[in-house]
C-alpha positions as CSV (number, residue, x, y, z in Angstrom):
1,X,193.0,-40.0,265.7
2,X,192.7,-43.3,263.6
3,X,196.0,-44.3,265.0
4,X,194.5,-44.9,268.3
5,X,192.0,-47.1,266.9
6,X,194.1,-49.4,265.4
7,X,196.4,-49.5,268.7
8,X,193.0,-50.5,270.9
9,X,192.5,-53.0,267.6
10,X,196.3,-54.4,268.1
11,X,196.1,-54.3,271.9
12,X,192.9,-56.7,272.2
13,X,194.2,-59.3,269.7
14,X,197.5,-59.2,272.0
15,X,195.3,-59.9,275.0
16,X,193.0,-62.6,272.8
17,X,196.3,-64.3,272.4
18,X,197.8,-64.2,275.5
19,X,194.7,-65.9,276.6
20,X,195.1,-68.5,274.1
21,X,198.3,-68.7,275.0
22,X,197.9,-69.5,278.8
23,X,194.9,-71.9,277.8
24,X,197.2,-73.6,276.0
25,X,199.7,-73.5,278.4
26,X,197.1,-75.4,281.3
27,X,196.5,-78.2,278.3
28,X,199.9,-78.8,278.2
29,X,200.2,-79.6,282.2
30,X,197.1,-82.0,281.5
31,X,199.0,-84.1,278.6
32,X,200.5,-87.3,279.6
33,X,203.6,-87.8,278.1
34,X,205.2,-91.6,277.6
35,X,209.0,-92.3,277.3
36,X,209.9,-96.1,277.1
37,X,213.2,-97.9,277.1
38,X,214.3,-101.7,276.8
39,X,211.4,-102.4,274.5
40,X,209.1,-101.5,277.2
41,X,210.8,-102.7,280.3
42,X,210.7,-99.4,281.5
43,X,208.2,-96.7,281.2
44,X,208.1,-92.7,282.1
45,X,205.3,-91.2,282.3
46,X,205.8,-86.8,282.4
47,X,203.2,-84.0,281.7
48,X,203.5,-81.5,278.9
49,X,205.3,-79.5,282.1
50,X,208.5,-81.9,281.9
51,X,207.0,-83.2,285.3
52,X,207.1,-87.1,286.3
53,X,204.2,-88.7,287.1
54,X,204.5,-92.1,287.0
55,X,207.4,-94.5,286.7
56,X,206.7,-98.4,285.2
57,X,208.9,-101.0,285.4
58,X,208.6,-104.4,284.3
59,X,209.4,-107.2,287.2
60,X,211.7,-109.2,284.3
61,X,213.9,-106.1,284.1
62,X,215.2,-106.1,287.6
63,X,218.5,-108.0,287.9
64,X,219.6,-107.1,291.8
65,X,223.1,-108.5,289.6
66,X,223.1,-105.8,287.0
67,X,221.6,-102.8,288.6
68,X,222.7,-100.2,286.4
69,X,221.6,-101.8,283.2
70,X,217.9,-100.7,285.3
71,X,219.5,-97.4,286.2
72,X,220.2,-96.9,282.5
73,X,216.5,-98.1,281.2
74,X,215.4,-95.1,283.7
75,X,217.4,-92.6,282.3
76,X,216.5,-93.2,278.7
77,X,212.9,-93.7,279.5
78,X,213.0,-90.2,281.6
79,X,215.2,-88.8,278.7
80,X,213.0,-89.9,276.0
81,X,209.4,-88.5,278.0
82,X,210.9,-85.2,278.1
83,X,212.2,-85.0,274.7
84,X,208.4,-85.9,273.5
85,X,207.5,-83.4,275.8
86,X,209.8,-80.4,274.7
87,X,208.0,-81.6,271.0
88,X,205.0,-80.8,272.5
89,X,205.7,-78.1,273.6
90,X,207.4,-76.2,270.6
91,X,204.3,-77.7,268.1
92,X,202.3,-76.3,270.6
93,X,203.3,-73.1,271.6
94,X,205.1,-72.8,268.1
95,X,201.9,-71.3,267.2
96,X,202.1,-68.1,268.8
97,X,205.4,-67.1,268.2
98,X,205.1,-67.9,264.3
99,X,206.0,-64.4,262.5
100,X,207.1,-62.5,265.7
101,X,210.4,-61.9,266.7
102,X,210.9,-63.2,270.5
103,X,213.8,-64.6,271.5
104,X,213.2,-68.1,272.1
105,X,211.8,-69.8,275.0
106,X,209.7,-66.6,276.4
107,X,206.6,-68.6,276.5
């Protein structure tokens, strides 16, 4: 009967995990997350959940004449908030999946 012990043992740390897991999961909505472009003409702010919260853009920037040059500054400002945030996101949830097998992204 000793296997059943260490199956109780193996089944709590799963659940201690999956609670650190989903705590870390809520942290990660509650980070705020900046992308900039154009040397800080434009700035994209996006939580730890890829979503936007806030969009910044410097009056100097906006040419009515050149308005995709602004459309541009958006995109890599957006681009560059999620890509910090997909950081974020492996460093932080990294930590669970260190020495397991899952497939990736089944956090």
């Amino acid at each position: 009967m000793r296997g059943m012990g260490n199956m109780q043992n193996m089944m709590k740390q799963m659940q201690k995990m999956q609670k650190k897991m989903e705590e870390a999961q809520v942290e990660l909505g509650e980070q705020k997350i900046e992308g900039t472009a154009g040397g800080g003409m434009v700035t994209v702010i996006v939580t730890g959940h890829k979503e936007i919260i806030d969009v910044k853009i410097k009056e100097e920037v906006v040419d009515p004449d050149d308005v995709e040059m602004l459309q541009d500054l958006v995109l890599a400002a957006t681009n560059d908030a999620l890509k910090k945030a997909d950081e974020l996101t492996n460093k932080t949830m990294g930590q669970f999946t260190k020495g397991m097998n899952l497939p990736g992204g089944l956090f």
